[in-house]
C-alpha positions as CSV (number, residue, x, y, z in Angstrom):
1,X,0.0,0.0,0.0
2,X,3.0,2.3,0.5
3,X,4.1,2.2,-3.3
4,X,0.5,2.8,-4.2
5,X,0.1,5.7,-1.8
6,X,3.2,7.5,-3.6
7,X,1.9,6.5,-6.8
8,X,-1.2,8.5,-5.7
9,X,1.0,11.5,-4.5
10,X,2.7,11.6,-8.1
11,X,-0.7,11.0,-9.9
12,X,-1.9,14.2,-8.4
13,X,1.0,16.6,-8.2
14,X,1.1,15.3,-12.2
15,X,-2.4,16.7,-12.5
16,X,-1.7,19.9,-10.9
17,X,2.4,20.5,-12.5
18,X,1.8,18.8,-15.4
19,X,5.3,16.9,-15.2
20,X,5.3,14.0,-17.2
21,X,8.4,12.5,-14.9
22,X,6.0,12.4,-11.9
23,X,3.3,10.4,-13.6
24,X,6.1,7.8,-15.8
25,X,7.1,7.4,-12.1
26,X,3.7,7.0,-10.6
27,X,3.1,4.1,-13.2
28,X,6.3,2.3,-12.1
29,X,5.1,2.1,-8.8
30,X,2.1,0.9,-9.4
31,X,3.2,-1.6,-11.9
32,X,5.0,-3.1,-8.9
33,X,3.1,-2.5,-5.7
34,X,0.0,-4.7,-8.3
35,X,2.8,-7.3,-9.0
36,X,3.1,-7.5,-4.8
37,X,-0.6,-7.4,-4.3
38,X,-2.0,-10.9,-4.2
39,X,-5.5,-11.8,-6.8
40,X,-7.0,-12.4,-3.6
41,X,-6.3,-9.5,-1.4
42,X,-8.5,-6.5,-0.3
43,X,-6.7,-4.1,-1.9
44,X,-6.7,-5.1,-5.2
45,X,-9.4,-3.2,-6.4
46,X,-8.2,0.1,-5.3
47,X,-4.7,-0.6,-6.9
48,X,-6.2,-1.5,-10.4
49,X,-9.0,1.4,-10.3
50,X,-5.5,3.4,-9.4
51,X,-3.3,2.3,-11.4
52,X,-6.4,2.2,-14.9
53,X,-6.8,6.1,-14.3
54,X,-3.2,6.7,-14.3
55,X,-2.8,5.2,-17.3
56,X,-5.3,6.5,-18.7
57,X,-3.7,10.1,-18.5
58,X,-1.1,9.0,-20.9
59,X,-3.9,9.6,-23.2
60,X,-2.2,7.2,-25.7
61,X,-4.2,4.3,-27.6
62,X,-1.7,1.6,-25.8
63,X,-2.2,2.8,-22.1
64,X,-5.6,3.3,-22.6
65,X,-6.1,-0.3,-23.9
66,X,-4.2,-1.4,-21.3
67,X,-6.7,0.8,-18.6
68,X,-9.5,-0.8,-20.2
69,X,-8.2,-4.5,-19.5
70,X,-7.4,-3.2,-15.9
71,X,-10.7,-1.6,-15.0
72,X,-12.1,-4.7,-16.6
73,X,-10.3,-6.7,-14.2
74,X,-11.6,-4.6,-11.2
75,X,-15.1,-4.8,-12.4
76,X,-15.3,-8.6,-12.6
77,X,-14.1,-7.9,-8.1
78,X,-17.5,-6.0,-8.1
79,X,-20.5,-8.0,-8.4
80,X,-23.9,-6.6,-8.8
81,X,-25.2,-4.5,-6.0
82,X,-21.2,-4.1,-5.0
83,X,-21.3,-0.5,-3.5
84,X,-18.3,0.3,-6.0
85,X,-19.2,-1.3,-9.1
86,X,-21.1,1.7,-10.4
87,X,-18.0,3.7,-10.1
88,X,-16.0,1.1,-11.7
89,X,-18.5,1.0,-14.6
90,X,-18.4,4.6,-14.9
91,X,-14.3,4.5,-15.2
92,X,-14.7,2.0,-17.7
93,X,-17.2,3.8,-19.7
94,X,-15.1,7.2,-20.0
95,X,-11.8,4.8,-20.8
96,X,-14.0,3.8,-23.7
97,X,-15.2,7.0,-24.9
98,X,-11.7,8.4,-24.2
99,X,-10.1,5.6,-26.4
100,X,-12.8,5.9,-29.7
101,X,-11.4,9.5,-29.6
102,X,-7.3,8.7,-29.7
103,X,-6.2,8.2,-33.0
């Protein structure tokens, strides 16, 4: 959770500076605390919702298909009437609108 926590930390100071190091960082990390975080464990979830909308500021057809298949994967850990899967669908629905307009 510590590597996703910074990860977090560069996402947004990314958002707000606009440095492209911070989020190329950010994506590292989270590459690797989602390696460490078991299928089965609680946090999951909230890594791959993380680590989907972080790619998905790359704003490039490969990260965004890679979101997609990430937010995909966090979906299928919300059944229906899950208290997060409408937020997970949501994600997944601007990923796809995001990725029909990347050439």
């Amino acid at each position: 959770m510590s590597l996703n926590y910074l990860a977090s930390k560069l996402s947004f100071h990314f958002q707000h500076q606009g440095n492209d190091k911070d989020l190329d960082e950010a994506i590292t990390l989270q590459r690797e605390a989602l390696a460490l975080c078991l299928v089965s464990h609680t946090d999951r979830f909230g890594l791959l919702n993380n680590f989907a909308n972080q790619l998905s500021s790359q704003g490039n057809k490969e990260d965004l298909d890679q979101a997609m298949a990430l937010q995909r994967e966090a979906l299928a850990l919300c059944p229906v009437g899950h208290t997060d899967r409408s937020s997970s669908l949501n994600i997944l629905a601007n990923q796809l609108f995001s990725r029909c307009l990347v050439t």
